[in-house]
ZALO-615659 format. One record per residue (C-alpha): x, y, z; residue in three letters. Coordinates in steps of 0.05 Angstrom, whole numbers, padded with zeros to 5 digits, always signed. Example, Ala and Ser with C-alpha at 12.3 -4.5 7.8 and 13.67 -1.06 7.14 Angstrom:
BEGIN
+00246-00090+00156ALA+00273-00021+00143SER
***
This chain:
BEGIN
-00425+00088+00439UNK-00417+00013+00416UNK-00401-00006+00354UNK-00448-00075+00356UNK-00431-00126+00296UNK-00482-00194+00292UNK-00464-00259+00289UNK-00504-00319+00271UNK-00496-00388+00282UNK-00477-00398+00207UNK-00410-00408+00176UNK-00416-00339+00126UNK-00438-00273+00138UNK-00487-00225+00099UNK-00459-00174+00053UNK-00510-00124+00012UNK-00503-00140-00064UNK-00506-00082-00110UNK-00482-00090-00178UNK-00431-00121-00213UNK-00424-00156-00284UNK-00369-00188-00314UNK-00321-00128-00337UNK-00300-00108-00394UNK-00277-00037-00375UNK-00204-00016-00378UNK-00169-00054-00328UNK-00080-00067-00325UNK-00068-00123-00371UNK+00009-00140-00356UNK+00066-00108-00318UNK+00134-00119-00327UNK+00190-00091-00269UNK+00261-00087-00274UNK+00316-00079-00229UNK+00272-00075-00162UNK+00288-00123-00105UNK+00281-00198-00139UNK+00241-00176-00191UNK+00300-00166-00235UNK+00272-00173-00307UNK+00194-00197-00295UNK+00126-00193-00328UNK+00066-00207-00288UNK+00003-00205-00321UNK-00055-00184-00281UNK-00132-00215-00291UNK-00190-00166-00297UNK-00224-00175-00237UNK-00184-00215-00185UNK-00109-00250-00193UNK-00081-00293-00149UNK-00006-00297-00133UNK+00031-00354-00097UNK+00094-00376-00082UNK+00151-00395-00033UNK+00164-00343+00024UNK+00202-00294+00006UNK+00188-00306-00073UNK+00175-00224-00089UNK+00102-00225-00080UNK+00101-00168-00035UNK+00157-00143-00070UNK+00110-00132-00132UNK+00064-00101-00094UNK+00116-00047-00069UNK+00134-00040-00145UNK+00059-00013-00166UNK+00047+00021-00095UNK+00123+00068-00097UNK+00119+00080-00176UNK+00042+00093-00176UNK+00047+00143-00118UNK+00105+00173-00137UNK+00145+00165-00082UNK+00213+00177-00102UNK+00228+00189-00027UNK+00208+00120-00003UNK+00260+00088-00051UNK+00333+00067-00016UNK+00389+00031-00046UNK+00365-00038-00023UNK+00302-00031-00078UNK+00365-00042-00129UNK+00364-00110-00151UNK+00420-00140-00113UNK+00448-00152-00178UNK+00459-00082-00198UNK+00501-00067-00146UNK+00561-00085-00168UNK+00544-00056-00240UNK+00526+00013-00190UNK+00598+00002-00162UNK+00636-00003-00228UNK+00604+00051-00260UNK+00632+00101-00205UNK+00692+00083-00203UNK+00701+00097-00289UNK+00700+00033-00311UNK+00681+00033-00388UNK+00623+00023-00424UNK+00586+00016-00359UNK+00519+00049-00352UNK+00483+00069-00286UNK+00429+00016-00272UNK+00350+00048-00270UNK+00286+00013-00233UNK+00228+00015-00274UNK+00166-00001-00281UNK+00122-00010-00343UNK+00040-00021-00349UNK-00004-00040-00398UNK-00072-00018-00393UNK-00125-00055-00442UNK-00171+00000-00455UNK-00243+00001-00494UNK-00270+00059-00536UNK-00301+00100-00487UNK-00235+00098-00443UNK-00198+00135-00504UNK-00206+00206-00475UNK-00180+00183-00400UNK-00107+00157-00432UNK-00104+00207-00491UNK-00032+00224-00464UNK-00004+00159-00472UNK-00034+00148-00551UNK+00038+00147-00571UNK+00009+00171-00650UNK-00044+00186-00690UNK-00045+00127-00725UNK-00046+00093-00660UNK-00092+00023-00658UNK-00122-00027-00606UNK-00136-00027-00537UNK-00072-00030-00506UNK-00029+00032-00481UNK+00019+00039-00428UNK+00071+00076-00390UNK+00128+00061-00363UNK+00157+00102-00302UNK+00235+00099-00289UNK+00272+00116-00223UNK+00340+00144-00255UNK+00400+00193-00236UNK+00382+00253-00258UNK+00450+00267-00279UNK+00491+00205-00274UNK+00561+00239-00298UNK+00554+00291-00246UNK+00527+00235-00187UNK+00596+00197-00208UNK+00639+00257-00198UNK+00598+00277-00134UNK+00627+00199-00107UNK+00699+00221-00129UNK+00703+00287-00099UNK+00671+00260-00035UNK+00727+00201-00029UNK+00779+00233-00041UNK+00757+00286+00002UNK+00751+00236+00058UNK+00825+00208+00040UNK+00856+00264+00044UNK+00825+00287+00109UNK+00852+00223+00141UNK+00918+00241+00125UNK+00924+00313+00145UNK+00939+00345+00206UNK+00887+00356+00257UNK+00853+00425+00245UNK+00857+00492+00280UNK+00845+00498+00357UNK+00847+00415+00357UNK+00911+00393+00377UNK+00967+00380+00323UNK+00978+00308+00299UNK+00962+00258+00249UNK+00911+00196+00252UNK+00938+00142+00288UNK+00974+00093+00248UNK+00944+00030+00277UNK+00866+00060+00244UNK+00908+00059+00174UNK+00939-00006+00184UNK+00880-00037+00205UNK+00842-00020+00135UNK+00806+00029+00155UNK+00770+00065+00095UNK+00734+00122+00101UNK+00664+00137+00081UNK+00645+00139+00023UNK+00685+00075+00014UNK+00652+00061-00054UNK+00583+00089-00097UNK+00526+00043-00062UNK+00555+00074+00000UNK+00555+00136-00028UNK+00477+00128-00055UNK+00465+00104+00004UNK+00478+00155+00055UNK+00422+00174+00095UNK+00453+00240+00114UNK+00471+00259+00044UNK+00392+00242+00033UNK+00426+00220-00047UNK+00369+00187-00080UNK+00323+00243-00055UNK+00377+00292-00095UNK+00401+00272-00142UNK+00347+00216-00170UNK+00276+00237-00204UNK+00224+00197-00238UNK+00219+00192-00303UNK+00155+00173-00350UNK+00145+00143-00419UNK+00091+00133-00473UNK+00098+00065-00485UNK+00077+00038-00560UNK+00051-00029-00569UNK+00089-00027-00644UNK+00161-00028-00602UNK+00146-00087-00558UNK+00133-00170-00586UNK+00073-00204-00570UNK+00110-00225-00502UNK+00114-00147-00483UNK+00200-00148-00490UNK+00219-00087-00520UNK+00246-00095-00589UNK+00312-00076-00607UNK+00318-00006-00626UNK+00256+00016-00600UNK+00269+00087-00559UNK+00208+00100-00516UNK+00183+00169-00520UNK+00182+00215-00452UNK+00126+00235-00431UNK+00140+00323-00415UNK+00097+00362-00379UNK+00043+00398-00423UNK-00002+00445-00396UNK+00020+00434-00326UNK-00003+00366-00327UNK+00054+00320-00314UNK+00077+00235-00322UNK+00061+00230-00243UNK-00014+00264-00265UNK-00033+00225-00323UNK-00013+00157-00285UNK-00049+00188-00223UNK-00107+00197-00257UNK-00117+00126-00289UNK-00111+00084-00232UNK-00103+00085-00146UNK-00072+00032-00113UNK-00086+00011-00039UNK-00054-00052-00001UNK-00078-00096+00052UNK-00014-00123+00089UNK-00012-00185+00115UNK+00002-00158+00193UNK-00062-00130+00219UNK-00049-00132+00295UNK-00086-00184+00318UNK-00039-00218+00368UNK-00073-00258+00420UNK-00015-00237+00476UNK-00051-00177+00494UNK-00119-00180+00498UNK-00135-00103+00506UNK-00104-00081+00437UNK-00148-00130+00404UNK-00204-00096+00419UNK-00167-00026+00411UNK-00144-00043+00346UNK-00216-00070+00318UNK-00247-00005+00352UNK-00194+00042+00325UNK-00209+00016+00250UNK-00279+00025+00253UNK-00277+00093+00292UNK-00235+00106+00230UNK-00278+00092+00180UNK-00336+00132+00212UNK-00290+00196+00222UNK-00280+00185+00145UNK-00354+00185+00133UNK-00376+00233+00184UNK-00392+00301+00138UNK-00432+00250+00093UNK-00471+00236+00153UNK-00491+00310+00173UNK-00511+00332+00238UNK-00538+00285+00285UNK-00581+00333+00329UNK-00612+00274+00376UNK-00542+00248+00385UNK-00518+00315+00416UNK-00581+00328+00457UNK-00564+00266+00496UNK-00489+00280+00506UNK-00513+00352+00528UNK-00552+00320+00584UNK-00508+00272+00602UNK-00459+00319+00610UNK-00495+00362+00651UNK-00509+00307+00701UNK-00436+00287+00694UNK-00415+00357+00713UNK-00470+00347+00777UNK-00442+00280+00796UNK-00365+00313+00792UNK-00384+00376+00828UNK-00410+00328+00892UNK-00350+00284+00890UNK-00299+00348+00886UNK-00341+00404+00921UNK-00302+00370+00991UNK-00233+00382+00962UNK-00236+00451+00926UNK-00267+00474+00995UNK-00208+00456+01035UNK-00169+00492+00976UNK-00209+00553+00990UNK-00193+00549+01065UNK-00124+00548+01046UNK-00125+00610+01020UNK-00129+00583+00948UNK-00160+00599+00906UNK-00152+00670+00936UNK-00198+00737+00925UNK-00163+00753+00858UNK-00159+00684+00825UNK-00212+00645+00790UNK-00255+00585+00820UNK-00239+00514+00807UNK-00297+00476+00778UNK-00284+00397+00750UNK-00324+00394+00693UNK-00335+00343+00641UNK-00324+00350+00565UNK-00357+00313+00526UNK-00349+00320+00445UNK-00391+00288+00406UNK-00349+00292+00343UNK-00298+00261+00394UNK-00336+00205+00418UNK-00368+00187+00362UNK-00301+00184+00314UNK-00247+00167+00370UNK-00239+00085+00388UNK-00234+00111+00454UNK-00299+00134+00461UNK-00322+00081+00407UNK-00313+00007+00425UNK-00332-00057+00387UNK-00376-00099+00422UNK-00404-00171+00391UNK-00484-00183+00403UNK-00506-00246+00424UNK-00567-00283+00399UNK-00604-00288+00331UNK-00594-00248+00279UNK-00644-00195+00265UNK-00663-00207+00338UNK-00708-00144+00353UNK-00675-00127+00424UNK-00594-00139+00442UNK-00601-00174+00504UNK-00528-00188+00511UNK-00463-00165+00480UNK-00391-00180+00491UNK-00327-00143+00487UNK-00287-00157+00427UNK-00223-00188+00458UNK-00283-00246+00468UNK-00292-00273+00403UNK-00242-00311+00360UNK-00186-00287+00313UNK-00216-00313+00248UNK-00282-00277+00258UNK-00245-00216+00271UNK-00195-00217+00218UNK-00248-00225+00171UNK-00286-00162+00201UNK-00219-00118+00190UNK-00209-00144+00120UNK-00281-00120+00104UNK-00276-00066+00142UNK-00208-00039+00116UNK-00236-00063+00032UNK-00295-00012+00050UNK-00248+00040+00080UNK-00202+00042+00016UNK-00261+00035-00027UNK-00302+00091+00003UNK-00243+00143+00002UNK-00226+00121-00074UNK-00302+00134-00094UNK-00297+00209-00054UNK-00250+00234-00098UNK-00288+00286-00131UNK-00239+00314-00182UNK-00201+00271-00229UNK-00214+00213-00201UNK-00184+00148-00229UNK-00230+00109-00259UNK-00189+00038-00232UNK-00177+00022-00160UNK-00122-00039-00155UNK-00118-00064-00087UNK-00072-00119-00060UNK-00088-00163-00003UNK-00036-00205+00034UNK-00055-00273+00055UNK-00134-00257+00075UNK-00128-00336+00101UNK-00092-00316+00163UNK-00136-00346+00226UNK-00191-00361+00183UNK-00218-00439+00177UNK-00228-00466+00104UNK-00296-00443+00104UNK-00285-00375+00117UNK-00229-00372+00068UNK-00272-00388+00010UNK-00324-00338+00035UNK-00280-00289+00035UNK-00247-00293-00040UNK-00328-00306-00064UNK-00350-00252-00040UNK-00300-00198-00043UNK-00320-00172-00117UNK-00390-00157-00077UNK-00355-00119-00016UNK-00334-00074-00072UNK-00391-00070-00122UNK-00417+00001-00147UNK-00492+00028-00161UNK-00502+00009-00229UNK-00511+00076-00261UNK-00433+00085-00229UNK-00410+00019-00261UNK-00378+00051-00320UNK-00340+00092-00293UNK-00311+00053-00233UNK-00278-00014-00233UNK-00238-00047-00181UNK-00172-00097-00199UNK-00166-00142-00144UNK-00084-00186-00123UNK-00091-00233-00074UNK-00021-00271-00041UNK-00042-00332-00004UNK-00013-00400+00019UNK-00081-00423+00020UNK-00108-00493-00025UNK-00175-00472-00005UNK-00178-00400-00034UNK-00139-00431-00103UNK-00203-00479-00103UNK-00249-00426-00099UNK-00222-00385-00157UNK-00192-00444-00197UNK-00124-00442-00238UNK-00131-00383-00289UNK-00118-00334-00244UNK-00061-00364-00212UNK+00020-00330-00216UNK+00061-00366-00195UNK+00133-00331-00168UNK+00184-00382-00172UNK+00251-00373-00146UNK+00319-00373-00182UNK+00378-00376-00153UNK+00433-00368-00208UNK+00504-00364-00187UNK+00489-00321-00120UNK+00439-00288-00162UNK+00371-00274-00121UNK+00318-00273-00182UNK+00247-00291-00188UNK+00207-00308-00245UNK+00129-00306-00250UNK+00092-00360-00293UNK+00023-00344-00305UNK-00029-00400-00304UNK-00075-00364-00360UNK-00024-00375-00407UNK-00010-00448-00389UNK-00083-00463-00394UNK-00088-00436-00460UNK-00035-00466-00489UNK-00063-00534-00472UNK-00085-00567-00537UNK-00101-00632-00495UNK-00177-00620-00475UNK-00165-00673-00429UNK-00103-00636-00395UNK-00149-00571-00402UNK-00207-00603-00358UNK-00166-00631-00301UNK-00143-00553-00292UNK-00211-00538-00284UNK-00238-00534-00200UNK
***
């Protein structure tokens, strides 16, 4: 089977509109992360449709990303020490060893959704009152100790554990004797030498132990109009009621999928570009394939092509397994060898193996393929711009197959779509994305997709203008490794200067 994809002699391809308005359905307003990676105290506000960060390398872009995709998922077993804000870990350090007034740093993670009145029955856990008002609610989820006393004393014990053992005699059936003096005098110190050690160890498996997630009801009465939470505000935890959990209510508001910047498409090896194009779209058709029901054509003509296949293999081996039988094997009592083919059509129609991409040649809509060519023959832009669209529909489709409870926002992030792609193609892309994703209109309601975008590209800024621009600066304070993110909404609307305003405008 050949997976055949057209191209035409123009600069943009043809995607099939369906609907899409400007939305006004619940959507994340602003986040605001603490504690995680560089993103030690930051708020990032998110447009409704599609927002646009840039910034240095290395800036916490990605980093951001992580933030929504570990906290959203719940994966509480994807966290290691090194998500810590570099910052924290001395504060982590002090704390174990008793210092005073020291508290055990958290990572969190808080959201604002802006919601509309026919949203109110999806975030009814999260109304934080009954004489709650607006359209904003949020949550905030919170990777803490679950007991940070006992974690503390857990690091004492285990040092001086390790101390002592250094010092003792060797133990029974092991020869007598002491460590040797030169591992003391040269400093050694044994594990764990202090707490981020400790939280650290793999073996231990710590953070899966002795950490848990924690959710909150956030109320927009305890925060300023710049979402900082006031003094003296105590959020309220969000407990389990009727078996529906934090992790369930945030699970059932939004999904979050990301597009990483690496995709596979080295040039160096010419046969795994054409595996790894083939093995994406095999993918997405194994995905679809109970949607598609049987294909009875389809299997007729595998069953005769196997059947000559099994023809053509018994001529070609009928020589062999004779000599075998003159041999003596196979003798009276054991079975006959046969070479026979198996061909499964769920197997060749879902595997990349059986499944290649191949490009046609000639016009578009041509009514007979006269030519095609193997993938690894076309150029990396092209084909980076297949996989993004490919991979958009992928996530997409498996977000709209949820049949029970499913979230009613799909945030996706996608890392530097520019990569191989000429200027042209770069603006395609980022103008017609929102269509790649548009819904039937009678689902419209009840589905709406949040786009992030991370580029280095001018071109794709041009295309979408300034508003939706955040921009992660770096700050480097005394050793400190912070970023901050400046949103280019809010710097447009501040400008009174409607001649300032229009030279922001694309």
């Amino acid at each position: 089977m050949i997976w055949r994809i057209w191209e035409s002699g123009s600069e943009s391809f043809s995607i099939q509109k369906l609907f899409f308005r400007e939305r006004k359905d619940m959507h994340i307003e602003t986040v605001w992360v603490r504690n995680f990676r560089r993103l030690k105290d930051t708020r990032i506000d998110l447009a409704s449709d599609i927002s646009i960060f840039v910034g240095a390398n290395n800036s916490g872009k990605t980093s951001a990303a992580h933030a929504l995709q570990l906290f959203t998922s719940a994966s509480k077993d994807r966290f290691t020490l090194h998500d810590f804000s570099s910052e924290c870990w001395d504060v982590i350090n002090a704390f174990g060893e008793g210092a005073d007034g020291v508290e055990l740093p958290t990572i969190s993670l808080d959201i604002w959704f802006c919601v509309t009145p026919a949203d109110l029955h999806r975030v009814v856990d999260l109304l934080p009152s009954l004489d709650w008002q607006g359209s904003r609610v949020g949550i905030r989820v919170e990777l803490a100790a679950a007991d940070a006393g006992l974690l503390r004393s857990s690091f004492q014990e285990a040092r001086a554990s390790a101390r002592h053992a250094q010092l003792q005699p060797a133990g029974e059936g092991v020869a007598q004797g002491y460590v040797e003096p030169a591992i003391a005098q040269d400093g050694y110190n044994p594990r764990p030498r202090d707490p981020c050690d400790f939280i650290a160890d793999t073996v231990g498996d710590r953070l899966r132990r002795d950490f848990e997630l924690r959710y909150y009801i956030l109320d927009s009465a305890g925060f300023d109009t710049e979402f900082k939470q006031l003094d003296g505000y105590v959020p309220l935890r969000l407990v389990p009621d009727k078996g529906r959990s934090g992790r369930d209510v945030l699970g059932s508001l939004v999904k979050v999928d990301c597009l990483h910047a690496q995709r596979h498409l080295s040039d160096s090896n010419a046969g795994s570009r054409s595996e790894d194009l083939s093995r994406c779209l095999s993918r997405f058709y194994e995905r679809n394939l109970e949607k598609r029901g049987e294909d009875y054509d389809a299997q007729r003509a595998l069953y005769q092509s196997e059947s000559l296949l099994n023809d053509h293999l018994e001529r070609v081996f009928g020589p062999t397994l004779e000599r075998l039988a003159d041999l003596g094997y196979p003798g009276v009592n054991n079975p006959r060898l046969l070479i026979k083919t198996a061909l499964n059509p769920a197997t060749i129609l879902s595997s990349h193996e059986g499944a290649r991409v191949h490009y046609a040649l000639g016009a578009l809509g041509a009514a007979e393929v006269t030519a095609t060519l193997p993938d690894r023959y076309n150029g990396l832009g092209f084909k980076n711009l297949i996989y993004m669209v490919i991979e958009l529909l992928d996530v997409h489709g498996r977000w709209l197959d949820i049949e029970e409870n499913r979230p009613p926002l799909h945030l996706i992030f996608i890392e530097e779509p520019e990569a191989h792609l000429h200027a042209q193609l770069q603006q395609v892309f980022i103008r017609k994305v929102l269509d790649i994703l548009a819904v039937p209109e009678e689902d419209s309601p009840y589905c709406t997709s949040q786009l992030v975008v991370s580029t280095h590209s001018p071109h794709v800024l041009y295309e979408r203008g300034f508003k939706p621009i955040r921009y992660f600066r770096r700050v480097a304070d005394a050793g400190i490794q912070q970023s901050q993110v400046l949103s280019m909404a809010a710097f447009y609307e501040a400008a009174v200067d409607p001649n300032c305003s229009g030279l922001m405008k694309p």
